[in-house]
DSSP file (Angstrom, degrees, kcal/mol; ACC not computed):
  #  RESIDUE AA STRUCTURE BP1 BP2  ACC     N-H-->O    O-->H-N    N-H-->O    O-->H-N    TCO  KAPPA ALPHA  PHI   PSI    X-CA   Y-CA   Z-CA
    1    1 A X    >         0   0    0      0, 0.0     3,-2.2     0, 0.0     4,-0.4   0.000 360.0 360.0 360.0 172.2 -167.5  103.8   76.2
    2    2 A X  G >   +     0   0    0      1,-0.2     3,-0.7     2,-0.2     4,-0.5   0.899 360.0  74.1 -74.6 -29.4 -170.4  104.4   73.4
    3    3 A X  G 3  S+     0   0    0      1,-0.2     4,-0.4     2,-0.1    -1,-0.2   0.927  90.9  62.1 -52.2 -14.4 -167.3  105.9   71.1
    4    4 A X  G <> S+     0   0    0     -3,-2.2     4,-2.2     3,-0.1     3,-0.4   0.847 100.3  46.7 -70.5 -26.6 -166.6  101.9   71.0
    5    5 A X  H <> S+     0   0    0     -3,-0.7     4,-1.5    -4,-0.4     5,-0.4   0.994 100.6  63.3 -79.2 -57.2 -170.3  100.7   69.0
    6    6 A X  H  4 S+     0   0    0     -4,-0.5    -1,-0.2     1,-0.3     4,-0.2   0.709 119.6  29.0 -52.8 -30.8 -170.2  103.7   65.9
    7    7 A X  H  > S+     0   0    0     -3,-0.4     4,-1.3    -4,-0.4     3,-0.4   0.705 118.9  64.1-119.1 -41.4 -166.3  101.7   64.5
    8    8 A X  H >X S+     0   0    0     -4,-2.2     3,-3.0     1,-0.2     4,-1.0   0.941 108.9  33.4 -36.9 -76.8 -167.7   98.5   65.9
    9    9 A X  H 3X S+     0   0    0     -4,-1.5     4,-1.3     1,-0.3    -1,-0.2   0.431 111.8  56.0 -66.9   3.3 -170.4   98.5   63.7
   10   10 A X  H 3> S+     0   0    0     -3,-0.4     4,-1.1    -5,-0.4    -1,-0.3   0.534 111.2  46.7-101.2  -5.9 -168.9   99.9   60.5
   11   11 A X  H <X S+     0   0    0     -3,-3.0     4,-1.0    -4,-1.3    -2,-0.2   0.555 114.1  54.8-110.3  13.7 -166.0   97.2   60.5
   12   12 A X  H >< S+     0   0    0     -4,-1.0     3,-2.4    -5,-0.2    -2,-0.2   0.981 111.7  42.4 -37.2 -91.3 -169.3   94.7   61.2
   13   13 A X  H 3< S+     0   0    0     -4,-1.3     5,-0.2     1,-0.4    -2,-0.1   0.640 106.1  60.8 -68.2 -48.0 -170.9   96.0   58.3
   14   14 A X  H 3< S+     0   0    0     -4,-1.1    -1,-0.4     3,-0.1    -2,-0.2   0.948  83.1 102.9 -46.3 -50.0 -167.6   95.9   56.3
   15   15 A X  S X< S-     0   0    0     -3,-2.4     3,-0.9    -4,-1.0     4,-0.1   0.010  81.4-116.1 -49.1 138.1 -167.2   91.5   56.7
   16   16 A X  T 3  S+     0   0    0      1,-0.2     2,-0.3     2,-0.1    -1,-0.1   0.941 108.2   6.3 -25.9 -59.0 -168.0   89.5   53.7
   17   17 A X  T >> S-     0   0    0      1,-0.1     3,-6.1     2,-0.0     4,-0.6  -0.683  79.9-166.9-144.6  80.4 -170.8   87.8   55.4
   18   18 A X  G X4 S+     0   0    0     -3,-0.9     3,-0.8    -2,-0.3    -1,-0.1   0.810  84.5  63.0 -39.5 -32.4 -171.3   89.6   59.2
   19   19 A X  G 34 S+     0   0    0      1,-0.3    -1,-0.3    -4,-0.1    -3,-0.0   0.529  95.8  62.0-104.1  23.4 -173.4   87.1   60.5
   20   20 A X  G <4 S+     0   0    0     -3,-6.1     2,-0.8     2,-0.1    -1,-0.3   0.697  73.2 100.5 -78.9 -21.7 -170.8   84.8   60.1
   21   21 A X  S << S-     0   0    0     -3,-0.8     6,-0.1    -4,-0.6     3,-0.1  -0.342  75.7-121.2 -76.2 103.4 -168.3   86.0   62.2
   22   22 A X  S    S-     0   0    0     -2,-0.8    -2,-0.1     1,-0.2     5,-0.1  -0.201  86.2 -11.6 -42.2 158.2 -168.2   84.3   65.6
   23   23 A X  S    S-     0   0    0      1,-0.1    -1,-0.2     2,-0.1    -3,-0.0   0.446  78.8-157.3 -25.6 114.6 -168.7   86.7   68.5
   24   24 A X  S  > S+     0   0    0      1,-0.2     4,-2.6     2,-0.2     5,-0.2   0.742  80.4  50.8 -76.6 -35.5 -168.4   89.6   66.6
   25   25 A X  H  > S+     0   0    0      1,-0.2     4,-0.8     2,-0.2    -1,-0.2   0.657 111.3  49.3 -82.8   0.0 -167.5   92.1   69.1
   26   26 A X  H  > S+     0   0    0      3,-0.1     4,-1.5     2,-0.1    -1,-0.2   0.439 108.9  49.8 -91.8 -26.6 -164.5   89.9   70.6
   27   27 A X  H  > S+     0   0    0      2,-0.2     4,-1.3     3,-0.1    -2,-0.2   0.778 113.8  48.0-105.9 -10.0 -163.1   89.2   67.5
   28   28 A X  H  X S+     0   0    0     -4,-2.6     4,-2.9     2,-0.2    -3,-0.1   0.957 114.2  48.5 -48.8 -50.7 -163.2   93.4   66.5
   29   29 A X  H  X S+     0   0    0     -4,-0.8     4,-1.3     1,-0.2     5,-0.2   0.738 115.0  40.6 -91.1 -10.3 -161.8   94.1   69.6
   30   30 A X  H  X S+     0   0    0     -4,-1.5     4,-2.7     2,-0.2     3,-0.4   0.967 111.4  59.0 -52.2 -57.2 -158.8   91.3   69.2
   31   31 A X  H  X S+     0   0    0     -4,-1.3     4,-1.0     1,-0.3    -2,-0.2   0.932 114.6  35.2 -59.3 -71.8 -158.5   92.4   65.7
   32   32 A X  H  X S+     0   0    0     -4,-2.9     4,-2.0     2,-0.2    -1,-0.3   0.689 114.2  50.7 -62.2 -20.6 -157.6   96.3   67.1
   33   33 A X  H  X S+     0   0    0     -4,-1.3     4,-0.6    -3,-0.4     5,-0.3   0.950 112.0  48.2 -84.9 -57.7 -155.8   95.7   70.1
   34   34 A X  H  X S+     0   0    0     -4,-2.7     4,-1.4     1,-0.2    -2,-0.2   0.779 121.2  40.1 -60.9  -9.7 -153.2   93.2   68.2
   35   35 A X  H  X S+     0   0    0     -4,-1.0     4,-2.2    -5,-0.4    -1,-0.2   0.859 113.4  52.2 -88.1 -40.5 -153.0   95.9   65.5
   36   36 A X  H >< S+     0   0    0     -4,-2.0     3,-3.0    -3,-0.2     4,-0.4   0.904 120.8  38.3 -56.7 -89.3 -152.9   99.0   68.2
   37   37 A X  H 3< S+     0   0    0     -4,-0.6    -1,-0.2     1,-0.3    -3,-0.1   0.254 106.7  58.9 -58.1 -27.9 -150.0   97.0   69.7
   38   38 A X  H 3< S+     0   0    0     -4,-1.4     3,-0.5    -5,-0.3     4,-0.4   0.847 114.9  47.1 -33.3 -59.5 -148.2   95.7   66.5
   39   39 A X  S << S+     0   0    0     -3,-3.0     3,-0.4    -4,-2.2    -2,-0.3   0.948 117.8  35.2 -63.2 -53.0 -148.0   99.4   66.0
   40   40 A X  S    S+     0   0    0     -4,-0.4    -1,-0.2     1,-0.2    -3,-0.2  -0.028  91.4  81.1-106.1  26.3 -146.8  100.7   69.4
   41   41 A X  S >  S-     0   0    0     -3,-0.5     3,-1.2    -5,-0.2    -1,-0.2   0.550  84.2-138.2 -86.7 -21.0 -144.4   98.1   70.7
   42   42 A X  T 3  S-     0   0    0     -3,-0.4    -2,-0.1    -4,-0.4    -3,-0.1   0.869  75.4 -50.7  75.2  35.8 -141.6   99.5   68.6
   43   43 A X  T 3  S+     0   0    0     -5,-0.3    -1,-0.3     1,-0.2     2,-0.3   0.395 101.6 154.0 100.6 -11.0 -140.4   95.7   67.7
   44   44 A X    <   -     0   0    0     -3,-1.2    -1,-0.2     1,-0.2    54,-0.1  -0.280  52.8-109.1 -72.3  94.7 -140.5   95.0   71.9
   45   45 A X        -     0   0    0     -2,-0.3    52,-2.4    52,-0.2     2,-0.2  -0.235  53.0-179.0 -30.5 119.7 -141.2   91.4   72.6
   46   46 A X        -     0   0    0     50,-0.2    50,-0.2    -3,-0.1     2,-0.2  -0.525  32.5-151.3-135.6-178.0 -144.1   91.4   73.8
   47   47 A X        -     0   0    0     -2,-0.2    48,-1.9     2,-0.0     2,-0.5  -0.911   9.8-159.2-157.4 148.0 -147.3   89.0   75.3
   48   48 A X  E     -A   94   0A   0     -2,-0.2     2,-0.6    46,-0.2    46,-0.3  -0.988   9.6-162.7-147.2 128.7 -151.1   89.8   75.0
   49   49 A X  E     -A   93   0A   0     44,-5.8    44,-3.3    -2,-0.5     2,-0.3  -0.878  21.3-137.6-111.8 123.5 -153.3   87.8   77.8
   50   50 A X    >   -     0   0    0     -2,-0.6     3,-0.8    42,-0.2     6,-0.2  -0.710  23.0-136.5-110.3 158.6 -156.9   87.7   76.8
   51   51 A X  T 3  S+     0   0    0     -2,-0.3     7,-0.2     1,-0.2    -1,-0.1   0.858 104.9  49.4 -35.7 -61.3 -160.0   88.2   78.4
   52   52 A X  T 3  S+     0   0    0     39,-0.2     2,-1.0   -26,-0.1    -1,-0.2   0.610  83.6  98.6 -25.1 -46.5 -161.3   85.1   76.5
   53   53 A X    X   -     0   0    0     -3,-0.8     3,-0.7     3,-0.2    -1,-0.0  -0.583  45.2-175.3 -89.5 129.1 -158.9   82.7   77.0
   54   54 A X  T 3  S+     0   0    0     -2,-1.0     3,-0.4     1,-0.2    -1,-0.1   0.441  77.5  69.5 -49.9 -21.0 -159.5   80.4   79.5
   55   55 A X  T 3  S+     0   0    0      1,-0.2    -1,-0.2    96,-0.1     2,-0.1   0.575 112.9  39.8-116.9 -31.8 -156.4   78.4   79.6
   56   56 A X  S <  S-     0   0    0     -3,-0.7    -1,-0.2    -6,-0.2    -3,-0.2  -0.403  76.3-166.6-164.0  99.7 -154.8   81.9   81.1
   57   57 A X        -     0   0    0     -3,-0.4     2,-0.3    -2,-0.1    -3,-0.1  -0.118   6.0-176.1 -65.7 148.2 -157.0   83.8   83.5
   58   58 A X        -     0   0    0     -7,-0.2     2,-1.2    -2,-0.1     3,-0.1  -0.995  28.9-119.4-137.2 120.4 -156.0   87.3   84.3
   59   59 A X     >  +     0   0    0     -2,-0.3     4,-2.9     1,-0.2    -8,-0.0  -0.562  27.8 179.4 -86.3 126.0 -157.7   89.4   86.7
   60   60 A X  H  > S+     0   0    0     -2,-1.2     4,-1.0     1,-0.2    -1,-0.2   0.506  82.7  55.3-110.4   6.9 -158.7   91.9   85.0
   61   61 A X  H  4 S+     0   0    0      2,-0.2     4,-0.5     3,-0.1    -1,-0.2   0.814 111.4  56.8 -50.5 -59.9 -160.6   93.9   88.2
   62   62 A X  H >> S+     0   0    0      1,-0.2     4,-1.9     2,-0.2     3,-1.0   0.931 113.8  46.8 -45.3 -52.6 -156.5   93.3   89.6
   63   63 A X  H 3X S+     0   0    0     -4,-2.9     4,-2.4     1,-0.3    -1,-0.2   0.827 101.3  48.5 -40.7 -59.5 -155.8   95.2   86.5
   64   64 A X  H 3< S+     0   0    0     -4,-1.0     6,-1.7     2,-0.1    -1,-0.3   0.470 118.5  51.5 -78.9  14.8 -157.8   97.9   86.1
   65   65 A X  H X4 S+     0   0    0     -3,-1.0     3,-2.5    -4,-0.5    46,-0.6   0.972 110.8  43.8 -81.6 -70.6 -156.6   98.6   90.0
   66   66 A X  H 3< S+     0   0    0     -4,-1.9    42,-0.6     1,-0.4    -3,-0.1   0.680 113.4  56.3 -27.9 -48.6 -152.8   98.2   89.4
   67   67 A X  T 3< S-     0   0    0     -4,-2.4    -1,-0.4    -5,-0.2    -2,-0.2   0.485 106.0-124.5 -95.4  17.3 -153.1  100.4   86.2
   68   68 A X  S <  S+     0   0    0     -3,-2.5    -3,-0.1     1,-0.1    -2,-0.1   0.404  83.6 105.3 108.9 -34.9 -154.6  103.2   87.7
   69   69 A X  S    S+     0   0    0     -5,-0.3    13,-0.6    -6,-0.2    -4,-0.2   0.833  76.2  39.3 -91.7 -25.1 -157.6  103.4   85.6
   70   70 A X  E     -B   81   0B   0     -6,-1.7    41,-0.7    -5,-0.2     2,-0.4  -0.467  60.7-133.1-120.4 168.8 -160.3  102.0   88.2
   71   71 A X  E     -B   80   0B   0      9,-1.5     9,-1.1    -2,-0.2     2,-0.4  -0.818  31.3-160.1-112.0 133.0 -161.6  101.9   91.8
   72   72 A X  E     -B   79   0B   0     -2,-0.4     2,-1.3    39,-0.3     7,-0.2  -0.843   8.0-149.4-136.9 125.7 -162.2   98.6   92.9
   73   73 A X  E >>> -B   78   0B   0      5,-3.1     4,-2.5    -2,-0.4     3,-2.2  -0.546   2.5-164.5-108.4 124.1 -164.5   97.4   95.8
   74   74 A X  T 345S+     0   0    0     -2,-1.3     3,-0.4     1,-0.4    -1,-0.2   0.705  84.2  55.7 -53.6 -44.7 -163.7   94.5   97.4
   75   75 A X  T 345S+     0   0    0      1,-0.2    -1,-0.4    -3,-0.1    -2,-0.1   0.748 121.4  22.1 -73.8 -19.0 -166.7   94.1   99.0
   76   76 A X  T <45S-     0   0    0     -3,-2.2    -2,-0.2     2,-0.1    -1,-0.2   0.125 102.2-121.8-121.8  22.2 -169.1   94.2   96.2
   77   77 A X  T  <5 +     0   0    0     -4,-2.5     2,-0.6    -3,-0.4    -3,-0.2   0.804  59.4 152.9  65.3   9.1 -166.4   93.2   93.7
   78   78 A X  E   < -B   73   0B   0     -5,-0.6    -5,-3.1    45,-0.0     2,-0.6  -0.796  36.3-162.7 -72.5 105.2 -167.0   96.3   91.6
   79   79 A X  E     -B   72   0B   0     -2,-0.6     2,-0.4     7,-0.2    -7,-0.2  -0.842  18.2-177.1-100.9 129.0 -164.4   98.1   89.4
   80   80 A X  E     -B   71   0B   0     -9,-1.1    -9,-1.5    -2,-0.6     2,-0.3  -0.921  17.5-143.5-136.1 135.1 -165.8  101.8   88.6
   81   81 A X  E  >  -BC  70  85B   0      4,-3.6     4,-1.3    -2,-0.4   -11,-0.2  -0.682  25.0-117.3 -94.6 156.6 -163.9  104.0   86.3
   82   82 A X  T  4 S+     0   0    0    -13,-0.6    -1,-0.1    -2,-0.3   -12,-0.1   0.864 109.5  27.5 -67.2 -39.7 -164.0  107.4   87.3
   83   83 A X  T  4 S+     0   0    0      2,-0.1    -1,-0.1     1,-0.1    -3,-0.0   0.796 128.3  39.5 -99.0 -32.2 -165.7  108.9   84.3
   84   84 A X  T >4 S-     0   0    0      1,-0.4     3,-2.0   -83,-0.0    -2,-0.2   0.466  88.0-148.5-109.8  33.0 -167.9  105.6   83.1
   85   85 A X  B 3<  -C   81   0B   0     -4,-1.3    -4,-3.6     1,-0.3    -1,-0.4  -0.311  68.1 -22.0  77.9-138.6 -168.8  104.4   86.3
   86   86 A X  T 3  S+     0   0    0     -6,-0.2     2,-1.0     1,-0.1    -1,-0.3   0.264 106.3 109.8 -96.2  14.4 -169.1  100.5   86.1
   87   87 A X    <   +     0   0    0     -3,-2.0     2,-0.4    -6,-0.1    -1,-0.1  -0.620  57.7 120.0 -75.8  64.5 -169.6  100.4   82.3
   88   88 A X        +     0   0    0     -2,-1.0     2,-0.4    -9,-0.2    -9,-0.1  -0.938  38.5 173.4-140.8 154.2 -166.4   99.0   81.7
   89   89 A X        -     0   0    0     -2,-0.4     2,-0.5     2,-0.0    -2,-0.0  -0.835  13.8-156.6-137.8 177.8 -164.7   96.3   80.4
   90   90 A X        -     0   0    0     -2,-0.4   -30,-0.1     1,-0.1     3,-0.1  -0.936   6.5-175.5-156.7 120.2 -161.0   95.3   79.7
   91   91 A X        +     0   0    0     -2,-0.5   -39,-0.2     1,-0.1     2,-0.2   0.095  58.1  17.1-119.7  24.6 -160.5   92.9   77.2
   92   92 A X        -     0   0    0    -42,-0.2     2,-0.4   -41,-0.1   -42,-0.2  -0.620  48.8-138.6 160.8 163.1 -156.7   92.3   77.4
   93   93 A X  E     -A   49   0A   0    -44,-3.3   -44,-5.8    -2,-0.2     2,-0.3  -0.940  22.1-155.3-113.8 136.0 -153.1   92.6   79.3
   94   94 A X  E     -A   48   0A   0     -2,-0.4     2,-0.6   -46,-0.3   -46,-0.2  -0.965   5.7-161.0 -88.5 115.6 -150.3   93.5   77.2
   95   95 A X        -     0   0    0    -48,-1.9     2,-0.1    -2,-0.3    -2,-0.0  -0.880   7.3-157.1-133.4  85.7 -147.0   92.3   78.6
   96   96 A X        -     0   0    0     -2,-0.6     2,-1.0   -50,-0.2   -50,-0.2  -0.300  20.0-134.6 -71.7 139.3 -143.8   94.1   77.2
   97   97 A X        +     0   0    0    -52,-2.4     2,-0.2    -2,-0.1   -52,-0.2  -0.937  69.4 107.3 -89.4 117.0 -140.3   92.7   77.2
   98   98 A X  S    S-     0   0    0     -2,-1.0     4,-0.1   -54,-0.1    -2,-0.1  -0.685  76.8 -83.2 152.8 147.2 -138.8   95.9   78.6
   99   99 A X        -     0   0    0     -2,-0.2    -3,-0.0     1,-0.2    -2,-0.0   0.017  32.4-136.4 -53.4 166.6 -137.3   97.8   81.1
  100  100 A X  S >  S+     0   0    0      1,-0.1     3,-0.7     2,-0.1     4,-0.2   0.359 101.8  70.5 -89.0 -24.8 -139.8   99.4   83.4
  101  101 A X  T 3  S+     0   0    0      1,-0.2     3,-0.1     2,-0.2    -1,-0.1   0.657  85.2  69.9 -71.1 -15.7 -137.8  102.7   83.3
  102  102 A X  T 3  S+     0   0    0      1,-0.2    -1,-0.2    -4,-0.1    -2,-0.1   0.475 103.7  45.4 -88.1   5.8 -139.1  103.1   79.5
  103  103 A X  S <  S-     0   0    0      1,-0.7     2,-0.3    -3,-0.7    -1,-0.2   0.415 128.8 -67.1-131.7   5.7 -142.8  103.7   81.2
  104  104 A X        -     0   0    0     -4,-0.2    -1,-0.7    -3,-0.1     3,-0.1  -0.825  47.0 -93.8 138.5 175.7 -142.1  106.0   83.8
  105  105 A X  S    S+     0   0    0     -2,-0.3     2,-0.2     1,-0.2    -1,-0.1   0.734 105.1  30.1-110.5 -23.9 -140.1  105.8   87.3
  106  106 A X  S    S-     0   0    0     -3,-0.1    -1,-0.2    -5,-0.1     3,-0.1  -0.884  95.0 -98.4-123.2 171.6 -143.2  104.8   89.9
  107  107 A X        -     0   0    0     -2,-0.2     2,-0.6     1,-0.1   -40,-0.1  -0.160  59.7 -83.4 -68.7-175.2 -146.6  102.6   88.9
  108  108 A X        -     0   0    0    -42,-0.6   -40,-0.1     1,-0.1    -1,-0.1  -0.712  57.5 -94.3 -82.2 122.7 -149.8  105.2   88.2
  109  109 A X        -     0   0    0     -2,-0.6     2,-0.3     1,-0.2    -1,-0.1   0.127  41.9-106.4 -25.6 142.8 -151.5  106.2   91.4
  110  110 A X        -     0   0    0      1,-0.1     2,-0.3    -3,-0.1    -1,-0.2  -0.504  37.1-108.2 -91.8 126.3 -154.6  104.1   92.5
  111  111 A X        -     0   0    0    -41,-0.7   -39,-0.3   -46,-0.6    -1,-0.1  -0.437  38.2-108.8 -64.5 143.0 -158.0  105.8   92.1
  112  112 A X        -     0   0    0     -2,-0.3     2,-0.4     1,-0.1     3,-0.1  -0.024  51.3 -73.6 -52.5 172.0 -159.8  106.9   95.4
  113  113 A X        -     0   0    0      1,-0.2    -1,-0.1   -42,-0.1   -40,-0.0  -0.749  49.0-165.0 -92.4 145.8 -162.6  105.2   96.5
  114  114 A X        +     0   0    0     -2,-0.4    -1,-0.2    -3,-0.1     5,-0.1   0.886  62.6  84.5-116.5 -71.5 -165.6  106.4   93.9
  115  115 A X        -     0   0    0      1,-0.1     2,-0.3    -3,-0.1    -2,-0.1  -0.086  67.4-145.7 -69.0 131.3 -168.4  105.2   96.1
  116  116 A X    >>  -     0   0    0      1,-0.1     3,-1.6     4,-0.0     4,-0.8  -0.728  46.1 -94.1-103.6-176.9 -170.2  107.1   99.1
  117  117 A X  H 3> S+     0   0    0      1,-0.3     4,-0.9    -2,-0.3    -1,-0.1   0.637 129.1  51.9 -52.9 -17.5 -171.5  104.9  102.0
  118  118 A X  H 3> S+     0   0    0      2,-0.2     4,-2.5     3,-0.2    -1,-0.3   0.828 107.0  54.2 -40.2 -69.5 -175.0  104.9  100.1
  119  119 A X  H X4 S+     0   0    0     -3,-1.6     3,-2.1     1,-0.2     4,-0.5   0.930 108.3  39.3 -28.0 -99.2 -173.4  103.9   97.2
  120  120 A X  H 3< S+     0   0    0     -4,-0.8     4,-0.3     1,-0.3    -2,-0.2   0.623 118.3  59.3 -83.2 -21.9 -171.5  100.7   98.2
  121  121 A X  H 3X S+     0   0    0     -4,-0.9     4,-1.6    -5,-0.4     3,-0.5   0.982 112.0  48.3 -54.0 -55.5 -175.5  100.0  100.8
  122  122 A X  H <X S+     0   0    0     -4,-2.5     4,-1.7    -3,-2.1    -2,-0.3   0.797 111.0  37.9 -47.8 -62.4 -176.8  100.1   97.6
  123  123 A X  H  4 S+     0   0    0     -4,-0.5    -1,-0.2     1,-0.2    -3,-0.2   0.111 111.1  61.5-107.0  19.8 -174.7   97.8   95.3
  124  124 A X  H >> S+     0   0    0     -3,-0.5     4,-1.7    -4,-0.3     3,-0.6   0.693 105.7  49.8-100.8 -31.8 -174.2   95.0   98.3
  125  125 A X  H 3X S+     0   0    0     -4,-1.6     4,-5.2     1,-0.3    -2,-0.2   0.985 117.7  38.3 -65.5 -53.3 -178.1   94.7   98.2
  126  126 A X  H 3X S+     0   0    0     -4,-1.7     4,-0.7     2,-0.2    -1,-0.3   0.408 114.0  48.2 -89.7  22.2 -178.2   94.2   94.6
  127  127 A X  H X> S+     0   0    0     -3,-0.6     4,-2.0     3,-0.1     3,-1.3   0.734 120.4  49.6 -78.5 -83.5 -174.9   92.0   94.3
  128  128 A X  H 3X S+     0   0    0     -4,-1.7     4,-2.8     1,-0.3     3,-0.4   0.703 116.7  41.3   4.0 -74.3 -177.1   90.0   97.6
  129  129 A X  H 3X S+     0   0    0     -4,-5.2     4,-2.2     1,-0.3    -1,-0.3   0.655 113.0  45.4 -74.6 -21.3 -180.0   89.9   95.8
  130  130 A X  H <X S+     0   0    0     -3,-1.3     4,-1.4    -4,-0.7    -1,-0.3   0.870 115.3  53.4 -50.4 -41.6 -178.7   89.0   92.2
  131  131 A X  H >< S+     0   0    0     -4,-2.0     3,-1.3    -3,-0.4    -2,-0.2   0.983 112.2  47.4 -44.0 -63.6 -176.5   86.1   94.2
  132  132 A X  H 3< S+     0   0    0     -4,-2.8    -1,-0.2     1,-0.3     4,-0.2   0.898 106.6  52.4 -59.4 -43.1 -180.1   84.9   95.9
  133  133 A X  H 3< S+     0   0    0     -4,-2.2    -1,-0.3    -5,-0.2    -2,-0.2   0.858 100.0 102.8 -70.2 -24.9 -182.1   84.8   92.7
  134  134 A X  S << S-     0   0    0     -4,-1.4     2,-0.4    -3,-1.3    -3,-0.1   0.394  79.2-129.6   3.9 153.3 -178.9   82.4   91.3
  135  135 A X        -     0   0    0      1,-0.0     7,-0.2     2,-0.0    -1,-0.1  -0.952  28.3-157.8-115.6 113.3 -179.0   79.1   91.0
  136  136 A X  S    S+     0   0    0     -2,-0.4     3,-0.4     2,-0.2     4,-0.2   0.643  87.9  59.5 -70.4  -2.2 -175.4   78.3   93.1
  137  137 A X  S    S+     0   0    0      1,-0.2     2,-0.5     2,-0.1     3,-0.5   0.950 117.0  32.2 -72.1 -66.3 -174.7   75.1   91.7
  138  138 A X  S  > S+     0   0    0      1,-0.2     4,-2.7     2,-0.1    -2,-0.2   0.068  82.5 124.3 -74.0  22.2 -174.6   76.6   88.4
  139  139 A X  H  > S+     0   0    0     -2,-0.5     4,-0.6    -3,-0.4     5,-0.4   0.922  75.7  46.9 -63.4 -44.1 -173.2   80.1   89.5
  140  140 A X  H >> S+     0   0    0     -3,-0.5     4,-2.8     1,-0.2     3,-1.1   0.963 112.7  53.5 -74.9 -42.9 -170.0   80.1   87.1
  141  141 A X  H 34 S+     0   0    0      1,-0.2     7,-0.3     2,-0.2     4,-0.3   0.753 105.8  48.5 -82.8  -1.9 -172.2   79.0   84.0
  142  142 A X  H 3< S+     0   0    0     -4,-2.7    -1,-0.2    -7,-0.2    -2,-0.2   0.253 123.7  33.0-100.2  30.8 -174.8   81.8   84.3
  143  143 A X  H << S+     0   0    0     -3,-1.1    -2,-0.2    -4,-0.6    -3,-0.2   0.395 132.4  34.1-116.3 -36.0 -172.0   84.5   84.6
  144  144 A X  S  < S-     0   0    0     -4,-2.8     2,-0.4    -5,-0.4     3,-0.4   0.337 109.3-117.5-100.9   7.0 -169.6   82.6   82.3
  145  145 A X        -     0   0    0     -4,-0.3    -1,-0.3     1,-0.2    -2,-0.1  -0.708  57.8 -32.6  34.5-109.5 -171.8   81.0   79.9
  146  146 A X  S    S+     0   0    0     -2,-0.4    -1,-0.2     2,-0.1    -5,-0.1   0.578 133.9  42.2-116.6  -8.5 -172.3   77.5   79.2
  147  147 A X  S >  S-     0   0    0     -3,-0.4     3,-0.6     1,-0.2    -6,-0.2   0.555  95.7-160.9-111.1 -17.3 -168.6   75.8   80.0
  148  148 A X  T 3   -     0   0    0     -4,-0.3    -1,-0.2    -7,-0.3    -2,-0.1  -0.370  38.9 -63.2  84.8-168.0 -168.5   78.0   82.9
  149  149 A X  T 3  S+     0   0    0     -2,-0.1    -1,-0.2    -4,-0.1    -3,-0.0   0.582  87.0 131.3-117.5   0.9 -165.3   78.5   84.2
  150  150 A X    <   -     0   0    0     -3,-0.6     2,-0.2     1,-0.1    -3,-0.0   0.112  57.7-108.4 -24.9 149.7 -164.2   75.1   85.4
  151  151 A X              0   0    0      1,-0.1    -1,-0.1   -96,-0.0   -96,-0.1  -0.638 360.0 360.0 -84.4 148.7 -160.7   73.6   84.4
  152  152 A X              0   0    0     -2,-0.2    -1,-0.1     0, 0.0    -2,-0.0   0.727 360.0 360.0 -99.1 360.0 -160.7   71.1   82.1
């Protein structure tokens, strides 16, 4: 949400020398989720799978489904939160050693589908039509950047 840029940019502004800091907004939002989760694991073995790393992909569309927080549509591959639409991003799974009774007794209820048939007409043309303007050889490195998402 925009409440993320206003504490983005003041602990930007805080680094020695900001425009050193490799991708700045990845390494804030590491910096607070390992801090959030230091704080509220209560000593709970724990695991933190990131967006970033490569070496162990998470789907993080599967995610925001599973937890409740998202819609996702399979056909145009769209996860839409109920209040910021499809301005959203998830930039890691936290993975507690601990009983499953300590969060509740069933998972969180799945959001409804978000979109009406208009909608989902709508964001299969422009999924289409981003796909066609593509280059498909090179599809994973102009969505992933430059290593793409290949294995090594």
């Amino acid at each position: 949400s925009t409440a993320l840029w206003p504490a983005f940019l003041r602990w930007l502004a805080a680094q020695p020398d900001p425009e050193s800091v490799t991708d700045p907004l990845d390494t804030y939002t590491a910096s607070v989720i390992s801090a959030a989760v230091a704080d509220l694991t209560g000593g709970a073995r724990h695991d933190i799978f990131w967006v970033t790393d490569s070496s162990r992909l998470v789907s993080m569309q599967r995610v925001a489904l599973v937890s409740g927080l998202c819609y996702h549509d399979a056909e145009t591959q769209l996860s839409i939160h109920p209040a910021f639409g499809a301005w959203v991003a998830f930039r890691a799974v936290v993975v507690l050693d601990a009983p499953a009774a300590r969060f509740g007794d069933s998972p969180p209820p799945l959001v409804r589908c978000l979109l009406t048939d208009a909608d989902k007409a709508s964001a299969r043309d422009a999924m289409a039509a981003a796909l066609r303007a593509s280059d498909e050889a090179n599809l994973c490195t102009q969505l992933h950047g430059a290593k793409g998402m290949e294995r090594e």
